[in-house]
PAMI-581527 format. One record per residue (C-alpha): residue in three letters; x, z, y. Coordinates in nm, 2 decimals. Layout:
N
@dovo:ALA | c1:X | c3:Z | c2:Y
...
//
This chain:
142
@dovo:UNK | c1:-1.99 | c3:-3.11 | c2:-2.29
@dovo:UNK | c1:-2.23 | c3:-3.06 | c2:-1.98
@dovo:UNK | c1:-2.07 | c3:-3.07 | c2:-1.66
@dovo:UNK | c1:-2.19 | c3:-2.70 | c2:-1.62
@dovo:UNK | c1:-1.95 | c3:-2.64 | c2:-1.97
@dovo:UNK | c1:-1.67 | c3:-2.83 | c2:-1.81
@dovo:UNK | c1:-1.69 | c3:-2.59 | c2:-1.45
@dovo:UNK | c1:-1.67 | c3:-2.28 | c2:-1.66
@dovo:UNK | c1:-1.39 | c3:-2.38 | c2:-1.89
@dovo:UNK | c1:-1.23 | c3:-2.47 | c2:-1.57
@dovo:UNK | c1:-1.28 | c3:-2.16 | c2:-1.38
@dovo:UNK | c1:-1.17 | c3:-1.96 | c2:-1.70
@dovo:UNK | c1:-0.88 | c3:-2.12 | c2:-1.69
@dovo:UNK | c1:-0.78 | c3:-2.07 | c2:-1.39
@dovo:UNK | c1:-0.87 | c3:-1.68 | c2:-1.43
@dovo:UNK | c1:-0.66 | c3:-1.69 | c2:-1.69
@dovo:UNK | c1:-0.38 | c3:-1.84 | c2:-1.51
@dovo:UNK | c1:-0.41 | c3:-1.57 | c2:-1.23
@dovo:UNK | c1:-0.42 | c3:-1.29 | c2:-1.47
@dovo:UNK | c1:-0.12 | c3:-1.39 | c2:-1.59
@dovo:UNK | c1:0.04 | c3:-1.41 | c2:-1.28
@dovo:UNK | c1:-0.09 | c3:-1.06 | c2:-1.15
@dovo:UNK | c1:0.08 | c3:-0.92 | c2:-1.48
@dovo:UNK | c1:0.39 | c3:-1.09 | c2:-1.46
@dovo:UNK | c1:0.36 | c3:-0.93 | c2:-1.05
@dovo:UNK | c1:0.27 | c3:-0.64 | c2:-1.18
@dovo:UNK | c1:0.54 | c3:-0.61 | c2:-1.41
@dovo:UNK | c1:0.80 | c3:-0.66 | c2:-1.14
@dovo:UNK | c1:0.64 | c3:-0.38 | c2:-0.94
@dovo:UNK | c1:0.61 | c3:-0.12 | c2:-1.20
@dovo:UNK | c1:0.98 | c3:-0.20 | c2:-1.21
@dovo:UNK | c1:1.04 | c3:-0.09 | c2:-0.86
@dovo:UNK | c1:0.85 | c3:0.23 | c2:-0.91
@dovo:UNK | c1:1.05 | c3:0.38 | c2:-1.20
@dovo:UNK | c1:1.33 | c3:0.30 | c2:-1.01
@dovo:UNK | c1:1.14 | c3:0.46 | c2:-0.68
@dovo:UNK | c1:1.05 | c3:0.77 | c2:-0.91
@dovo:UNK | c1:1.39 | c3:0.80 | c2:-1.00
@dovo:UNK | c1:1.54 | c3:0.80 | c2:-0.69
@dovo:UNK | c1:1.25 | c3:0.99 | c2:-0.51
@dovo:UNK | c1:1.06 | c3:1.16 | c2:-0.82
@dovo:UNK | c1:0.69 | c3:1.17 | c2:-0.67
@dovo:UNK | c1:0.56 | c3:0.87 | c2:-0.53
@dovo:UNK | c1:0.27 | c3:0.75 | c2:-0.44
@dovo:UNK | c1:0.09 | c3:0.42 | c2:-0.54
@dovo:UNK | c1:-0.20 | c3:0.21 | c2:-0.29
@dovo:UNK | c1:-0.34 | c3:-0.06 | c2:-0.46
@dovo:UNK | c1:-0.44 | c3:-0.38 | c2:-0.30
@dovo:UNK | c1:-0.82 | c3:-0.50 | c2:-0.36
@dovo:UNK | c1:-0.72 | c3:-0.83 | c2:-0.46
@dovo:UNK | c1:-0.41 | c3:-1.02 | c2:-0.66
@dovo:UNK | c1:-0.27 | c3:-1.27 | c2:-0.42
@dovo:UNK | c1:0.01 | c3:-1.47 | c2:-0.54
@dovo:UNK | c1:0.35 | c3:-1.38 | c2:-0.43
@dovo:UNK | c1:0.23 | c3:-1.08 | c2:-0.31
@dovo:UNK | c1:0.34 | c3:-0.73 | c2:-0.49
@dovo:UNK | c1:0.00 | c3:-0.55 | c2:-0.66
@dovo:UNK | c1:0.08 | c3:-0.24 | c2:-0.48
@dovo:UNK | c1:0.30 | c3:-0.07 | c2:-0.21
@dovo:UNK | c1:0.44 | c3:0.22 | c2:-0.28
@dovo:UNK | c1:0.54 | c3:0.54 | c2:-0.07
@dovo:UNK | c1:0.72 | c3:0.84 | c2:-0.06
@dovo:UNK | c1:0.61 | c3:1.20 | c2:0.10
@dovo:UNK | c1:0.68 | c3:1.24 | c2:0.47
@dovo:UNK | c1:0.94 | c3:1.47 | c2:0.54
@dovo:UNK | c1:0.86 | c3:1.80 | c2:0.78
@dovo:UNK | c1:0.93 | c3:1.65 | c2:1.06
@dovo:UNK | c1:0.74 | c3:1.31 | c2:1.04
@dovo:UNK | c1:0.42 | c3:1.49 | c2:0.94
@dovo:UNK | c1:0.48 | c3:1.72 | c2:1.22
@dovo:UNK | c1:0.47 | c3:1.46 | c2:1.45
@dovo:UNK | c1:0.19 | c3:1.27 | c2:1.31
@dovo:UNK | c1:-0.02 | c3:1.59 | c2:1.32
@dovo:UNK | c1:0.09 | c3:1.63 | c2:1.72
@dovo:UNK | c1:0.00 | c3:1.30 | c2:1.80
@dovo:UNK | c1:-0.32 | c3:1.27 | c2:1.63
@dovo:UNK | c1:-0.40 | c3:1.67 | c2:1.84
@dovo:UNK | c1:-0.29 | c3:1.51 | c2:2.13
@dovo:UNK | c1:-0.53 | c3:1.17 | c2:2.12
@dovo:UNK | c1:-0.76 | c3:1.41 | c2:2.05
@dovo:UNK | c1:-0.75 | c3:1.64 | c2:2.30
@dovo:UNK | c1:-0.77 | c3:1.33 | c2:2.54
@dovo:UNK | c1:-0.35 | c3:1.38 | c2:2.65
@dovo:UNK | c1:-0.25 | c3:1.11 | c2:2.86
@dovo:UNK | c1:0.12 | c3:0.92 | c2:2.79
@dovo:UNK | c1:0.10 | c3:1.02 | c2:2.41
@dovo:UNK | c1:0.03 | c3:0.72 | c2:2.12
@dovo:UNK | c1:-0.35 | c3:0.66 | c2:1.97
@dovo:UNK | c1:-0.47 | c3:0.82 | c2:1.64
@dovo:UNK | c1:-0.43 | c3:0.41 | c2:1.52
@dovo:UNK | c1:-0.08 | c3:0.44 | c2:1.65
@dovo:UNK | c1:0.01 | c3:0.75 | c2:1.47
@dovo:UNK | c1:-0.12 | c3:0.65 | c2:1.15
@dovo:UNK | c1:0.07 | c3:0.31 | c2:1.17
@dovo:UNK | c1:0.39 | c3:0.51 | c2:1.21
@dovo:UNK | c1:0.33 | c3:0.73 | c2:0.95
@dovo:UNK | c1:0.29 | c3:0.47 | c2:0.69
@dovo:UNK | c1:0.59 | c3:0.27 | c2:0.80
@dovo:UNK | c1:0.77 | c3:0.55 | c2:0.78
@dovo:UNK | c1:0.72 | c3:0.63 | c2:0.42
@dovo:UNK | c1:0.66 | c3:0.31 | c2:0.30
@dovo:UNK | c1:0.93 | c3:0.22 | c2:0.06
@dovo:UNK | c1:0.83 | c3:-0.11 | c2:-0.19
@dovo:UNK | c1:0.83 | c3:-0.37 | c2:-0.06
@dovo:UNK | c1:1.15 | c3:-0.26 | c2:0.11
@dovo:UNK | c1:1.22 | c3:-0.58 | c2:0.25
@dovo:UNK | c1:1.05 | c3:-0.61 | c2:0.60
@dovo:UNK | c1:0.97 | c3:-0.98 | c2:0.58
@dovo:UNK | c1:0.80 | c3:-0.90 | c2:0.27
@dovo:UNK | c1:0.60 | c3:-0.59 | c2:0.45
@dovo:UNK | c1:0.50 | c3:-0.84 | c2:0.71
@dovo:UNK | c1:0.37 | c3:-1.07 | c2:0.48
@dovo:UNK | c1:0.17 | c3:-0.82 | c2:0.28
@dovo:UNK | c1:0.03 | c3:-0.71 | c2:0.64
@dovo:UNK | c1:-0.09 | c3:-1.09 | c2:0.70
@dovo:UNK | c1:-0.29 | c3:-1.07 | c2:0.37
@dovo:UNK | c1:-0.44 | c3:-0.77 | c2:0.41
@dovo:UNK | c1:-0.40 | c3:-0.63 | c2:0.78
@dovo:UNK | c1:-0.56 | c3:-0.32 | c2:0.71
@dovo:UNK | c1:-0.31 | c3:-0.13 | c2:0.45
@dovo:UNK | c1:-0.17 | c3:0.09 | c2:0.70
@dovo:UNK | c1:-0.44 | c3:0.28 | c2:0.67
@dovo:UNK | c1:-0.45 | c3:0.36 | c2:0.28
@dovo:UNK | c1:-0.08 | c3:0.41 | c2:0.28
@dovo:UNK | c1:-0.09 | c3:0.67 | c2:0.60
@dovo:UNK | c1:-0.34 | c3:0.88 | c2:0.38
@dovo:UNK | c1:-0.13 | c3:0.87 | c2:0.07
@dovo:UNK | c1:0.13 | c3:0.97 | c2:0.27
@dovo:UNK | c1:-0.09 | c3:1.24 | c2:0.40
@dovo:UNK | c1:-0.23 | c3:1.35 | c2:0.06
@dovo:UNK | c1:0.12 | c3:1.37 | c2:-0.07
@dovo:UNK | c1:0.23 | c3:1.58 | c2:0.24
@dovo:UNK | c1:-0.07 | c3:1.84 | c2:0.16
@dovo:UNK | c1:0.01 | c3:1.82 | c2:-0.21
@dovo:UNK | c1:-0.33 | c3:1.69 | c2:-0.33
@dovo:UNK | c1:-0.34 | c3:1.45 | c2:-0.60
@dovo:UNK | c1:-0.58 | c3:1.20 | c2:-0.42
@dovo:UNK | c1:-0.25 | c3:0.99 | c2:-0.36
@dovo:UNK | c1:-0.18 | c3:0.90 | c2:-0.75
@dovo:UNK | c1:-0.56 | c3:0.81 | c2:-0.74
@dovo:UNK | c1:-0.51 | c3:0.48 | c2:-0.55
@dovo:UNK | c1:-0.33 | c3:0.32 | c2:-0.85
//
């Protein structure tokens, strides 16, 4: 066997090691989101870009009640009409998402999901949105 033989058996094996893993992962977060649907009925889904071990495949979210979205659309009016005192678009959008984020529920497993990809915020605040406006965009991310 060439060494260039040995390299890709040992790369497919290790692809086939972590697509194992991201199913069994995968497995254990489809689990949470029946029982998310069942206690919330629609949900929405973000995927992350990448499988990471120990990391859930996707966090999932519930629509923002009246009053959250409310105050996410004041805030984000407010930064934008250059209001001093209030909280940056940034800001707003961060507290959106938090505040709909449901899986993982566990904050020490939200913070570690935010280490690996510090930007998901962002995709969960416009689920949250799309599910507020009652587009279907949100069920896209899966």
């Amino acid at each position: 066997m060439s060494r260039v033989a040995e390299l890709e058996a040992k790369r497919a094996a290790l692809q086939a090691a972590k697509a194992e893993a991201e199913e069994a992962q995968y497995e254990k977060d489809l689990e949470a989101r029946i029982a998310l649907e069942e206690e919330h009925g629609t949900i929405a889904a973000v995927k992350v870009s990448r499988f990471v071990p120990g990391q859930p495949t996707h966090a999932y979210l519930r629509t923002p009640n009246a009053n959250e979205y409310k105050r996410f659309k004041a805030q984000i009016f407010a930064a934008q009409a250059g209001k001093k005192g209030g909280v940056t678009p940034s800001v707003a959008t961060e507290m959106l998402a938090e505040s709909c984020w449901l899986y993982p529920a566990e904050k020490e497993a939200r913070d570690a999901m935010l280490e690996v990809f510090p930007g998901l915020l962002s995709p969960i605040s416009a689920a949250a949105v799309a599910l507020a406006q009652g587009t279907e965009e949100a069920e896209g991310k899966d």
